[in-house]
C-alpha positions, 0 to 999 in steps of 0.5 A: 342422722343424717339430713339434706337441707334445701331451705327451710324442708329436710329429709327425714333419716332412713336406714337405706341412705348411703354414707359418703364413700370416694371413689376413683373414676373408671378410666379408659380410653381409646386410640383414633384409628386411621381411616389407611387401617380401615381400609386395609381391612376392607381390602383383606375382607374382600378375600379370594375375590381380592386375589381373583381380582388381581389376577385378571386385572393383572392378566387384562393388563399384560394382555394389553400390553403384549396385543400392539406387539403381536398386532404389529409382527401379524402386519409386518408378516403380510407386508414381508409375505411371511405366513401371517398365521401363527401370528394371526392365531396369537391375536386370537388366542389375546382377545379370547383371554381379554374377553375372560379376563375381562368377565372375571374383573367384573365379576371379582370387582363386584363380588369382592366389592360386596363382600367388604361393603357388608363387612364394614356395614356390619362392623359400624352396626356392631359398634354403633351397637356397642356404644350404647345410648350415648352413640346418638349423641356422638353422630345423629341418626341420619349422619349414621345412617349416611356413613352405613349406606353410601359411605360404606358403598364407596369405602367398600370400593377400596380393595377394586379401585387399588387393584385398578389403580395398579393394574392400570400401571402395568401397559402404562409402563409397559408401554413407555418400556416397549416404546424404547425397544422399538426406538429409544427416540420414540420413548424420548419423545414420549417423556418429554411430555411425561412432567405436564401430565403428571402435573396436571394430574397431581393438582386434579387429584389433590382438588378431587381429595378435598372436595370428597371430604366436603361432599360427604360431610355435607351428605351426612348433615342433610341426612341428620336434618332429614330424620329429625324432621321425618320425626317431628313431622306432626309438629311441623305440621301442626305449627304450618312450618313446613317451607321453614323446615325444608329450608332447614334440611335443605341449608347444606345444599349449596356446599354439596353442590358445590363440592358435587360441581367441583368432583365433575369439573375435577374428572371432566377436566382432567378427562379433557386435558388427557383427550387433547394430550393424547392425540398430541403425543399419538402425532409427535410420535407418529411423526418421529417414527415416520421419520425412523421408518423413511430411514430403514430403522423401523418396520411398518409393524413397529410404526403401528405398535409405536401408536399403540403404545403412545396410548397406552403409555398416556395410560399412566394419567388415567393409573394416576387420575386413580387415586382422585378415585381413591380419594373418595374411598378413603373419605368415605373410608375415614367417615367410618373410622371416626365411629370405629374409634369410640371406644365401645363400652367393655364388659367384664367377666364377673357373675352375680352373686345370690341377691335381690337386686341390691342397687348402690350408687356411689358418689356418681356424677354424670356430666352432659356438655360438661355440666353437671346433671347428677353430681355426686350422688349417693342412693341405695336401693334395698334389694326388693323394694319398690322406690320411686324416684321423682323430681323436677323436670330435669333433674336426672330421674331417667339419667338416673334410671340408666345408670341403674342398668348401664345404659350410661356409664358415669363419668365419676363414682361408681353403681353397684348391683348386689355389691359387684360394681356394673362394669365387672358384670359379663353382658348377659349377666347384667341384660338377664339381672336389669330389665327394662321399661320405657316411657315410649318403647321402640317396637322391636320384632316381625309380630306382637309375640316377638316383640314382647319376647324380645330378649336374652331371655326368649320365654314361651308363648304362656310367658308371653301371654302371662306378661300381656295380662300383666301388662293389661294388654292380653286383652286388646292383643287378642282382638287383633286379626290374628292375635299374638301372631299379628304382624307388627306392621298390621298392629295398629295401636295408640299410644298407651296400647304401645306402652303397655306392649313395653311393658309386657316385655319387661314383664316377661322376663325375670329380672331381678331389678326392674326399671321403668321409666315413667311407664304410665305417661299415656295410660288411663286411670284403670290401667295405672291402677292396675299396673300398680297392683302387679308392681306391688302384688306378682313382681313384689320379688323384685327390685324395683325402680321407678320414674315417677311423675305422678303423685299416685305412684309415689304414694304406693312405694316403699321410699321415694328418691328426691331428686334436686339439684343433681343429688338425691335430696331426701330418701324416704316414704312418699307421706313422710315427704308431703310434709314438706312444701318443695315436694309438693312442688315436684307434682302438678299445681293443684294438688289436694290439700289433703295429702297423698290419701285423697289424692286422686290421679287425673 
């Protein structure tokens, strides 16, 4: 026989408790990806319109370049009185190829641009998905919903913004190389004052990096306190604590303002430095050529593209000044790798054998902030059987329900399902075998019908309807405007009417473990006396656990699991346990002397 003691209660001996078995926790870990890895396959995602892009960038570029030239033998043609038309029919043919080109960046930078935003949008999705439960835990829900919509907006600008980036390179450089053909004075001149704009532009862009990060950061919290109050927006309002919550929400604005200031002042500066920079060079360039034009070295054609070309070649400023750009792409980008790094949870690729929902945990222990909130439990549930599980607030019941169908992994020990320990399950398998009830359902689907269907399993229109009546909810469904085919945003519903939805869903689908966590919190008497009867009469075949805070409901169960101080105190039949003064205790104060048999729910 084995006893728990607490005090002076003890658990009476059962043939279901487990013995102590050790066990090694699952391992696994997983590598932090470079936010430069995701952005190479944003870039790689925008596909054939990647190469498009280059392309006409590349074709804008050495239409800009080759243009002063072309510009500049049409000028000398008409001073020399040469027949400018050849020349005149070269411009032509150049600004009719940049206005395509033209057209056709837009258009790939636009489309490619799309194409990686979706990509990446739907791979956070994926994974926030693949996480599982814990991901609202690791990044709140605003802070995602941040990093998929504007975060992934940015990043997915990665593959325009280096393709710009180079493309801007080509009539900088071209321009420097072009000034040296016409006069290596003038190319000299030029890059005497290469070293100030590159200095310039080098601190701007290392401002712009930091500040990007700070800005988005700062989005991301404001976002997280902005779904938090939508959600307690009753509360606040109740409590007459609105002026105090946007304070809240709002205390991150300062530091995005900041840090929104200062990305302006970045661009504003660096656009003011070039603009003074330019004209200076455009002068100094001028000035030496008028010089090499008094001296018979160049043409009056060749003087003109000379001034083309400062510009251009002051263009290498505005393909450095690029990367402040990048700077918030690879921010946002790295924003996306963060939740791509988290290991997602793995599934194996074993099948269940024949069974009856036999559950086992074995020596689980589950931590939350590094405290313990099951440790070292041990529990089995009897294939079929009925089990309740209570305990105080607190003491891990919905944990517990969780673990019964991975909804979290422990951090040690191990949880069984007819002997094949979860994570060897292939996904569908364990969806199909484990379903699911919830104290408060998330209404999943276009109408009622959808919603209640929602599952690996999709069953038809008299299943549906079965598990409604189930669920005592055939009844108001079909006082709904067009019944099961209600659109759900057209289905106003209380509270416990949203619970019973919840549970037709479970209902519907034939799982062999049926979980359901505190299902009865906003049902009346009749109702919970009904689901009762269909717990323990039509789903009688199932294994079925349930988190229960109400003594009625323990009463009707085959075992009832103690939960106390993070283990499974006692395992044993609900009137066994009234003996003892700490049950008791679990349930409301008040409670009627007489025992479980009069008890009456309230």
């Amino acid at each position: 026989m084995r006893l728990n003691k607490v005090g002076e209660d003890r658990c009476p001996a059962h043939p279901y408790r487990r013995h102590d078995t050790p066990l090694q926790p699952p391992a696994g870990a997983g590598s932090r990806p470079k936010s430069d890895r995701v952005i190479r396959r944003i870039v790689q995602r925008g596909g054939g319109w990647t190469g498009l892009l280059l392309v006409a960038s590349l074709t804008v570029a050495g239409v800009e370049t080759v243009f002063p030239a072309v510009l500049g033998r049409t000028v000398d043609a008409v001073l020399g009185g040469h027949d400018p038309t050849p020349w005149l029919v070269g411009c032509g043919l150049l600004v009719a190829l940049l206005i395509t080109s033209g057209a056709l960046n837009d258009l790939a930078g636009g489309m490619g641009t799309a194409r990686a935003t979706a990509w990446l949008r739907k791979s956070v999705l994926d994974h926030i998905l693949a996480l599982g439960t814990h991901s609202t835990r690791l990044f709140p829900v605003g802070d995602i919903t941040t990093r998929m919509v504007g975060n992934a907006a940015d990043a997915g600008r990665a593959g325009t913004v280096l393709v710009w980036a180079v493309a801007a390179l080509v009539p900088a450089v071209g321009g420097i190389v072009a000034l040296a053909l016409i006069d290596p004075v003038l190319c000299l001149t030029f890059l005497a004052a290469a070293p100030v704009l590159l200095v310039m532009v080098r601190s701007n862009v290392r401002n712009a990096s930091e500040l990007a990060e700070r800005y988005l950061r700062a989005q991301g919290r404001i976002a997280s306190r902005l779904v938090d109050a939508l959600t307690g927006a009753r509360s606040i309002a109740a409590a007459h604590t609105t002026a105090r919550e946007c304070r809240r929400v709002l205390a991150p604005l300062p530091e995005l303002h900041d840090a929104g200031m200062g990305m302006w002042r970045v661009q504003t500066r660096l656009a003011a430095q070039q603009a003074l920079l330019v004209p200076v060079l455009q002068v100094a360039v001028l000035a030496i050529a008028g010089i090499e034009l008094g001296r018979g070295l160049i043409s009056p054609g060749e003087v003109l593209a000379a001034t083309q070309y400062v510009g251009l070649a002051v263009g290498i400023g505005s393909a450095v000044s690029s990367v402040a750009r990048f700077a918030r792409v690879r921010a946002a980008a790295g924003r996306a790798a963060e939740v791509l790094a988290e290991p997602a949870t793995k599934y194996g690729a074993a099948a269940l054998p024949q069974g009856r929902g036999w559950v086992e945990f074995r020596a689980v222990t589950v931590r939350e902030g590094g405290i313990p909130v099951l440790q070292d439990l041990d529990l089995v549930v009897p294939g079929g059987a009925l089990v309740a599980v209570v305990g105080r607030s607190g003491s891990g019941k919905s944990l517990l329900a969780a673990l019964a169908g991975r909804l979290v992994d422990p951090d040690e020990g191990q949880v069984l399902l007819d002997g094949v320990p979860l994570p060897e399950l292939e996904r569908r398998e364990l969806r199909r075998a484990v379903g699911y009830g919830f104290e408060r359902p998330a209404l999943i689907g276009d109408t009622l019908t959808d919603v209640i269907a929602l599952g690996e399993h999709i069953p038809d229109q008299l299943e549906v309807a079965a598990a409604a009546r189930a669920a005592y909810a055939d009844g108001f469904i079909r006082q709904m405007p067009q019944g099961y085919r209600t659109r759900l945003v057209d289905a106003r519903m209380s509270g416990g009417e949203i619970q019973r939805i919840g549970l037709a869903r479970a209902f519907a689908h034939t799982a062999r473990v049926l979980v359901l966590d505190d299902v009865a919190a906003s049902l009346d008497t009749v109702t919970e006396h009904h689901i009762r009867q269909v717990l323990t009469g039509a789903l009688a075949d199932r294994t079925r656990l349930v988190v229960a805070h109400r003594a009625s409901t323990a009463a009707h169960a085959d075992l009832v699991a103690w939960l106390d101080d993070g283990r499974v105190r006692c395992l044993a039949p609900h009137h066994e346990l009234w003996k003892q003064p700490g049950y008791r205790e679990v349930f409301d104060e008040g409670l009627p002397s007489g025992g479980p048999d009069n008890w009456k729910p309230a």
